[in-house]
N, C-alpha and C positions, 0 to 999 in steps of 0.2 A: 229310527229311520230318518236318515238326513237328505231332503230336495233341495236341490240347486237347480239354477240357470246358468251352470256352465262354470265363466270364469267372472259372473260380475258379483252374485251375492248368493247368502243360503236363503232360502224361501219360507222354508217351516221345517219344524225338527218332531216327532214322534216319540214318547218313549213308552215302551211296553215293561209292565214287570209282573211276574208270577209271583205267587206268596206260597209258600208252605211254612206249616208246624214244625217244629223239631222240639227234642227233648234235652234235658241237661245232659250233660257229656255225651252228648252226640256231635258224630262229624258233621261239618257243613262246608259245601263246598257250593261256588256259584259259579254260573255262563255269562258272557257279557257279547253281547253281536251287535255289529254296526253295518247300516247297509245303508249304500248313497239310492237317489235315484232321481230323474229330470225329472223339471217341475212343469216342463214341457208336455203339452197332449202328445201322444204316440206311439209305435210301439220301441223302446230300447233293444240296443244290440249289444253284442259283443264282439270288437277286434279279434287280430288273431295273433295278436302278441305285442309287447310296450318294450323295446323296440322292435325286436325279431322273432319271427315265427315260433310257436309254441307247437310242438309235435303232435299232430291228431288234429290242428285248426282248419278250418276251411282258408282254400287260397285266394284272396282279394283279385278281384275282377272288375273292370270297368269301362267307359268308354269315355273317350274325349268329344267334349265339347267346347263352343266358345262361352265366355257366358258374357252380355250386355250388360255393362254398369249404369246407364242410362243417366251422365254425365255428360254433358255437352265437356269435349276436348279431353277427356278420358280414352286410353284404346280399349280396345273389348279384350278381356282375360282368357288363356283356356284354362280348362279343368277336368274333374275327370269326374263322371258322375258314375256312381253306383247305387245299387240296390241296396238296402238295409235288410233285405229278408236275404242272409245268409244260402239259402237254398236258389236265388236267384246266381252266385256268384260261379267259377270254374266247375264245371261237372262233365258227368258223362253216361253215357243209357246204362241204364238198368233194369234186368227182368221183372215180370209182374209173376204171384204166387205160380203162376201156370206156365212160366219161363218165354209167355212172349212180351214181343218189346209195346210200349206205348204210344199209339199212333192217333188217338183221339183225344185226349186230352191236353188244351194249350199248346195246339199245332205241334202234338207230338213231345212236347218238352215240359211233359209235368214229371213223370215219373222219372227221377232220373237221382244218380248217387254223388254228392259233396266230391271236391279233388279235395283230399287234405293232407296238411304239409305233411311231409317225409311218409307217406304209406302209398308205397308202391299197390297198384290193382289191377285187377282185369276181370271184366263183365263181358257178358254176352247174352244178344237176347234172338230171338225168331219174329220175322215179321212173315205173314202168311199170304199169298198170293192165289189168284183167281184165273181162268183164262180171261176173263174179262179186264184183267191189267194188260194185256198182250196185244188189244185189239188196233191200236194204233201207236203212233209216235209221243203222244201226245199224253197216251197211259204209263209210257214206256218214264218219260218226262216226269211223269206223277211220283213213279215210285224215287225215281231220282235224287228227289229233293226230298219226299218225306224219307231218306236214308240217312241226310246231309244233316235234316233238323236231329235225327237221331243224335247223331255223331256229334256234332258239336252245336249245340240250338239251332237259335235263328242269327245267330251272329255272321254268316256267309252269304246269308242274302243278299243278289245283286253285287258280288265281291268276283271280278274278273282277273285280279292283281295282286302280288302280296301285299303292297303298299296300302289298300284300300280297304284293309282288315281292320278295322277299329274296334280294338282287344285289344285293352293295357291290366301288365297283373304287377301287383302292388310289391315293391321290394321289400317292405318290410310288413310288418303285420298290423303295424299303425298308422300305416302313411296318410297324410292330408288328400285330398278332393282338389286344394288348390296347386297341391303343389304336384305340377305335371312331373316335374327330374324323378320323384321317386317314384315312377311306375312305366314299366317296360313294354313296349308293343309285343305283341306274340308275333312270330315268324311263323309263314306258312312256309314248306319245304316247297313243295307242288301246290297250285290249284286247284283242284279238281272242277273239270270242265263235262256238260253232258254235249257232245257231237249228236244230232238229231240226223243229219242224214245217213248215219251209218249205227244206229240205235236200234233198229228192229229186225228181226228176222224170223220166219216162219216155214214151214212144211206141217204137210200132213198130221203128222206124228210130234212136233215139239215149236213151242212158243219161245223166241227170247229174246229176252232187252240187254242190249250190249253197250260195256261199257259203266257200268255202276259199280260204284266205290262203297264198299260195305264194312271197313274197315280204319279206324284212327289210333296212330300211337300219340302219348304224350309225353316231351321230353322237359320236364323242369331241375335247369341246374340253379344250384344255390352257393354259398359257405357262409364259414363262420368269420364273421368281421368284428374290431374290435380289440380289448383285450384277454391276455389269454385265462383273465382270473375268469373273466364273465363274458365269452365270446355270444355275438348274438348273431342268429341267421338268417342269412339276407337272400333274395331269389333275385338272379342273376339273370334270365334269361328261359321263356319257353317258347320252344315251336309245335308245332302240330305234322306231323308227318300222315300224311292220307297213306290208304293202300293201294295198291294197284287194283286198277279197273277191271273187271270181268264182268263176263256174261251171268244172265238170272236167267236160266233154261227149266222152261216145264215142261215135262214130260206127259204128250196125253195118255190115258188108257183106251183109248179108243181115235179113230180117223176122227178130223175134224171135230173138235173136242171144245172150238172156240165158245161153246155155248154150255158145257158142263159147269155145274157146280161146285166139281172136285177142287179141294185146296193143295199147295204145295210149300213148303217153307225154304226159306234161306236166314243164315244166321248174321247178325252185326255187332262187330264185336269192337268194341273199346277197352284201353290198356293206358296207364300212366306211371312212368317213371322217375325218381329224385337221384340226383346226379350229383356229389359232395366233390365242386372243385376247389374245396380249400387248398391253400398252398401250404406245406409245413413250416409249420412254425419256427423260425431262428434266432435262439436266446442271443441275445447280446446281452457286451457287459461295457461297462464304460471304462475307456481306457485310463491306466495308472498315471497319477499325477506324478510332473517331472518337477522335483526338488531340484533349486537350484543355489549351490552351497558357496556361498562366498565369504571367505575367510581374511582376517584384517593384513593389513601389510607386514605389521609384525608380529604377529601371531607364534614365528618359531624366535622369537628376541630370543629365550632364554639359552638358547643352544649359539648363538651367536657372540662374538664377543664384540663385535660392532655391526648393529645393526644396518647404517650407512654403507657400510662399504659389501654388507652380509659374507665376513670373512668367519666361516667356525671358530669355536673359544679352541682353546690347549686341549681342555679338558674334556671335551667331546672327541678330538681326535685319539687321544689316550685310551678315551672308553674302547672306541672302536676298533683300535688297534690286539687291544686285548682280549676284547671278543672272537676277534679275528683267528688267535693264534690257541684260543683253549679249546682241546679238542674233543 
């Protein structure tokens, strides 16, 4: 077991060894493992690939900030800070053993499933509802956003614009923190907005809150960049597509029902896709070298009988003559 501090020195070294017995002409065979680890307090992680994405790893997720060097005449940097708890980074809901979704725990964003590269998913969970979610605008509001935290955490918080989405996913599987170029803003397609004046509606017979988005696709395109002995895969670009808004209607079992017990469900369902826009590959070959042949002045002397004047000998004409005429 070998600790480091990184890239300036090794700290302490470990070595463990097993003993066993063996007998005369007996086989022997041994193991030998070597494993790093920071010498640093805390807990270690792992990347999700050295350059490119490693199949089955979770997708790199972060946000930008600036960070202060605290340099008089320095400008301030940005960067991208991330979570080290992998389960912090690209996810999306997922059901509890009882198939509902998770609405108490970490403002709704505990229980939830890894994006991981190249595996296409789709989840769905049930969140259960009350008449006592119906009674105002303001319940209606409630369930709202705890839909949104479903759907994609707390990262949409106070997010009116696509611009103002601060969600960047790492192009590669090892990218720096400082180095903002290798990590992508995520593209929102639509906003999803809650309209509060036209959010509620009620009779007799049925409660509902209109206008709630219960549904997220996700689209991550990638390829393979590189060469083609050892292409490595690079994420190019994701958006978040919301679904169309509808109504959350309860149905009472009885007039005026606002004060029943009775529960109702509706489902929220997330879905994420890997989109391979590599371009085909075009072998080239490098084009043939042009020989360029330059032969001496006199080069045909021997066939000439004066080279000066380059008039043919006798005896070349003779050949030729005879050549000529044999049939």
């Amino acid at each position: 077991m070998i600790y480091h501090n990184a890239t300036k020195e090794i700290t302490k070294v470990y070595v463990y060894m097993w003993l066993t017995n063996i007998t005369l002409y007996s086989e022997l065979s041994q193991n030998f493992f070597i494993t790093f680890h920071w010498a640093r307090h805390g807990k270690s992680f792992h990347r999700s690939g050295n350059p490119g994405y490693i199949i089955g790893k979770p997708v790199m997720t972060g946000r930008k900030v600036i960070q202060s060097l605290g340099i008089e005449g320095e400008v301030d940097k940005e960067a991208i800070e991330f979570d080290e708890n992998v389960e912090e980074w690209l996810s999306v809901a997922a059901a509890k053993k009882d198939g509902n979704c998770d609405l108490e725990g970490n403002s709704g964003n505990s229980f939830r499933q890894s994006v991981t590269f190249r595996e296409d998913r789709w989840s769905s969970c049930k969140v259960f509802v009350s008449p006592s979610n119906f009674t105002s605008l303001s319940t209606c509001a409630a369930i709202y956003k705890a839909v949104i935290r479903l759907l994609v955490g707390t990262v949409m918080e106070n997010v009116t614009s696509a611009k103002e989405l601060n969600l960047y996913v790492a192009t590669f599987g090892n990218s720096k923190a400082e180095e903002t170029g290798d990590w992508v803003q995520v593209i929102l397609e639509t906003v999803p907005s809650f309209v509060a004046s036209l959010s509620s509606q009620s009779d007799d017979w049925t409660l509902v809150c209109k206008g709630i988005v219960t549904s997220v696709h996700i689209d991550i395109m990638f390829a393979s960049v590189g060469s083609l002995a050892l292409p490595q895969a690079k994420i190019l670009g994701t958006v978040f597509r919301f679904g169309s808004p509808h109504d959350i209607v309860f149905v009472c079992s009885s007039r005026h029902c606002i004060h029943d017990s009775e529960e109702q469900h509706f489902d929220v369902v997330s879905s994420v896709s890997f989109i391979d826009v590599t371009k085909p590959a075009i072998t080239q070959f490098a084009e043939p070298p042009v020989y360029e042949v330059k032969l001496p002045h006199d080069f045909f002397y021997p066939f000439f009988s004066n080279s000066a004047l380059l008039r043919p000998s006798s005896t070349l004409v003779v050949a030729m003559l005879l050549f000529h005429k044999c049939p």
